[in-house]
N, C-alpha and C positions, 0 to 999 in steps of 0.2 A: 868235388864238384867243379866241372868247367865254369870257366868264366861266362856269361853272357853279352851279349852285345846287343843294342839298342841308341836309335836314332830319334832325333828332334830336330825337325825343320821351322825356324821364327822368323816370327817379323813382330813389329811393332812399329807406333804411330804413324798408321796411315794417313791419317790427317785432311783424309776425302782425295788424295791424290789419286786418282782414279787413271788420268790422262797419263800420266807421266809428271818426273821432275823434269819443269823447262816451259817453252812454249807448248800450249797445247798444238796452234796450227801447226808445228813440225811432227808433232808426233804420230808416224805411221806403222801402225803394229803389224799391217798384213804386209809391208814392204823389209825387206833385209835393206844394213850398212845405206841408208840414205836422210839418216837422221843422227842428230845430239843429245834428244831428248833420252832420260834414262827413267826408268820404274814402269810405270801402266800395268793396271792389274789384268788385263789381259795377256801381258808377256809373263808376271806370276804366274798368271796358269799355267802354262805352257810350261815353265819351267819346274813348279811342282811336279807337274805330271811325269816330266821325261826323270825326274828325282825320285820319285816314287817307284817309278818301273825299273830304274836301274838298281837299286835298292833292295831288292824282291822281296821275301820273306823274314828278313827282320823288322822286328818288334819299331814302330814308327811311330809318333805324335806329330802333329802339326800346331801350332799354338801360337799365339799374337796376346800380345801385352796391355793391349789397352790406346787410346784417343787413333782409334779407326775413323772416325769422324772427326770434324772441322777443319778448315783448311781453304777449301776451294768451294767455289758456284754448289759443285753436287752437296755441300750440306744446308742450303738452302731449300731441299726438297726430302733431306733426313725424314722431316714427320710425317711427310705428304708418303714417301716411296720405304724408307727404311735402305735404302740401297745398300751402304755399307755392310749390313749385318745379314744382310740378304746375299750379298759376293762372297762375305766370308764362308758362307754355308754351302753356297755352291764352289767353294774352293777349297772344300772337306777338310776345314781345318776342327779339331777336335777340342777347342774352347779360348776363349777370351778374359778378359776383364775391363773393368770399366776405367777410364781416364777421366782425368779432368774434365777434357772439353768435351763428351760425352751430356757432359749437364751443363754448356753453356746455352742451352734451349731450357734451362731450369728442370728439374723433375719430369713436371709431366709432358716437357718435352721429349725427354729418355723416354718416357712409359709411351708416349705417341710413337716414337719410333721404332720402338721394339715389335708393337703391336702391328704397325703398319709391314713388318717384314714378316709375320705370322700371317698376315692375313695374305700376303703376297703370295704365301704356301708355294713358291718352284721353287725354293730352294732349303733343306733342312735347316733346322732352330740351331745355329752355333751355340753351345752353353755358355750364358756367360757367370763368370765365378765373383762374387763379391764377399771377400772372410768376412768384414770387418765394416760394412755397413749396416747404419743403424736406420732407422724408421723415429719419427716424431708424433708422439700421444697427443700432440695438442693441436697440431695444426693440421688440417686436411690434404695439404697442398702436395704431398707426396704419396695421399694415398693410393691413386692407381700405380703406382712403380710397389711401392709396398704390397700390392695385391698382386703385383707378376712375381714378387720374390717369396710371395704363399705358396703362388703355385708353380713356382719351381724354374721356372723361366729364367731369372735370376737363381744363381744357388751360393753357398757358403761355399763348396766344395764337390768334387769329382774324381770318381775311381772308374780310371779304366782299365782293363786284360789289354794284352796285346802279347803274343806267342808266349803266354806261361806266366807272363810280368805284370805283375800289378800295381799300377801307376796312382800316384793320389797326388790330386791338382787340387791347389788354392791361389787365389787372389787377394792382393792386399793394396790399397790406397795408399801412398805415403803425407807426409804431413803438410812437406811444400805442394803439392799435388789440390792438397785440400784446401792450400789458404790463397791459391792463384784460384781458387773457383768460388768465389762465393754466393755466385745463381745456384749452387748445389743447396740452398738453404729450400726448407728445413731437417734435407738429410746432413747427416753429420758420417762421421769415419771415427772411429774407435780406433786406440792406440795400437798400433800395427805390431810392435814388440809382441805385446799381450796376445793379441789376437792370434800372432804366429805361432807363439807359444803352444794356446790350445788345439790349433789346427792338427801340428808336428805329433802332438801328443793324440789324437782323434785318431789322427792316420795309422799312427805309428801302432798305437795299442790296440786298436779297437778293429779299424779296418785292416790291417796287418800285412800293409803297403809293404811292395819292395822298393819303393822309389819315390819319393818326394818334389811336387816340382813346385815352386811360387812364379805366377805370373806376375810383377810385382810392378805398379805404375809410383814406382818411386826414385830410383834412376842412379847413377857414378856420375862424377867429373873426374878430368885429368889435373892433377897438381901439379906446382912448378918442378920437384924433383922427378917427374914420371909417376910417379905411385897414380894409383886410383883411389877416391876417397868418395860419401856417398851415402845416403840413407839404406843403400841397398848392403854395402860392406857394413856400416855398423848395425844392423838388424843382424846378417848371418853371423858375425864376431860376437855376439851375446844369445843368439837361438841356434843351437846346434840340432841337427838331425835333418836340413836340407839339403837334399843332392844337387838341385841345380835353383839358379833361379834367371828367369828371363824377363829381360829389365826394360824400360823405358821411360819415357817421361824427360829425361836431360838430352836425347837425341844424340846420346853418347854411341860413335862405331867404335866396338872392341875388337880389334883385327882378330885377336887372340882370346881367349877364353880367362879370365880371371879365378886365381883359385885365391882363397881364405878358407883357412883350417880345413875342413872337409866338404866346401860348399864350390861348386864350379858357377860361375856368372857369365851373363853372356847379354848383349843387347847389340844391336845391326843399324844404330841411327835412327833415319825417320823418312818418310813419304815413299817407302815399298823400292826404295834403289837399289836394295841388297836382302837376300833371304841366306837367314845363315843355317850350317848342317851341321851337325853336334852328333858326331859318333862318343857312346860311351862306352864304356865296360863293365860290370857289376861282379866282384870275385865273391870267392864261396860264403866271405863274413860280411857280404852287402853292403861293401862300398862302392860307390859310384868314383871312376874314373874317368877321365878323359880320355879317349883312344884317336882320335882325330877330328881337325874341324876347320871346315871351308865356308866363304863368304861367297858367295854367287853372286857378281854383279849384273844388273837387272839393266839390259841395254840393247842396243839393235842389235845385237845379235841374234836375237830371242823372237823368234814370231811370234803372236798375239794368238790366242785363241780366238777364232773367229765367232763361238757361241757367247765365249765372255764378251768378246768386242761387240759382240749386238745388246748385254743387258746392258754397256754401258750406254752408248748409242740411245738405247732408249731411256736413261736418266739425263742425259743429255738434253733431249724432245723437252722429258719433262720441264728441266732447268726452262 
């Protein structure tokens, strides 16, 4: 059997940078080379799309890590607009997971803003994946978020096809992730080892994935000797069976892709500056390899999408 080949295009922690990193008054997306400002998720568009079409017919995911929201002014209208979750959808990205600051509006502020981008209806429901989140019998206070993860709006988990390849996504919380939030009370996060564990094993036996991805808001730092160290390396160094996972949370840029044992890593920093591209390979015994990988920096060079430059515009108003 030939080799196959498949892409993933990430981002993570948006952080509501919507405008750009920098001033916003500098930042002009419908202008080339007259600005400093770098990211605005109107130049993401732009840039997925010409990524996408160059790209053609190979097998693709789009995928963001988690704290798309807080950050800037736009998440002061999070529950009122849903904005964020609402851009990711109309930036066809193929799922998410939850961050910390996600629940710095407490629960049923997540559950207001989920809803208010459902209701918003122009732009598809991005999945968002939570393995390892738990619900509280005794206190009511997370019940409406508890009632979107009934009905699936939240999920444990996600299989997508894409040219033949059967992709199985999860989401996992890590522990520092959980103890910087504690408005996330009275949802809790379940031990993420564990969680991963059964995930790997769901996918692996049940749904009979070729590909494993963790969205994982857990994160690497850089040590004094260079190495990478990290709740994300000691999760795959003890759960074997994940191909990739895409990190966030420490705002860590990995120029280069990290490997441990058979698991590839990868996270692009924070506030939309950079989308990273993850060509892999998959040989005839189903290992995922690495075949190439570019970091796209997100900067005047990039025109704006002028349909996204008007939603943001109009969260803007809102603001």
């Amino acid at each position: 059997a030939a080799e196959r080949r498949f892409v993933i295009l990430h981002t993570n922690d948006w952080q509501s940078r919507l405008l750009g990193y920098g001033p916003n008054s500098e930042y002009t997306p419908a202008v080339l080379e007259d600005d400093q400002t770098v990211g605005g998720v109107a130049r993401l568009a732009s840039l997925l799309r010409e990524r996408r079409a160059a790209l053609g017919e190979l097998p693709l995911l789009t995928l963001d890590a988690g704290d798309f929201s807080m950050g800037t002014l736009f998440h002061t209208v999070a529950r009122e607009e849903g904005g964020e979750l609402r851009l990711l959808g109309a930036l066809g990205y193929d799922a998410t997971t939850l961050g910390n600051h996600e629940f710095d509006f407490r629960p049923a502020g997540l559950a207001r803003m989920i809803v208010a981008a459902q209701r918003a209806g122009d732009a598809p429901d991005v999945p968002i994946l939570a393995s390892n989140i738990r619900f509280s019998e005794q206190s009511a206070e997370d019940d409406v978020l508890e009632a979107l993860y009934r009905a699936g709006r939240i999920q444990p988990y996600r299989v997508l096809e894409r040219g033949g390849l059967r992709f199985g996504l999860f989401g996992l919380m890590g522990r520092d992730a959980v103890e910087v939030s504690p408005l996330m009370a009275p949802v809790t996060f379940a031990d993420p080892l564990a969680a991963a564990r059964d995930m790997v094993r769901l996918l692996r036996e049940q749904e009979r994935v070729d590909v494993v991805i963790l969205l994982s808001h857990m994160g690497v730092s850089a040590q004094p000797d260079g190495s990478w160290r990290g709740e994300d390396v000691e999760l795959v160094e003890q759960v074997p069976g994940i191909d990739l996972v895409i990190g966030a949370h420490s705002h860590s840029l990995l120029r280069e892709p990290l490997r441990v044992n058979d698991t590839t890593l990868v996270q692009v920093g924070s506030e939309i500056q950079y989308l990273g591209e993850l060509h892999m390979t998959l040989d005839a015994q189903g290992r995922a390899r690495v075949a190439e990988y570019r970091l796209h920096a997100i900067d005047d060079r990039i025109p704006g999408d002028p349909a996204i430059g008007q939603r943001v515009a109009a969260l803007q108003q809102a603001v």
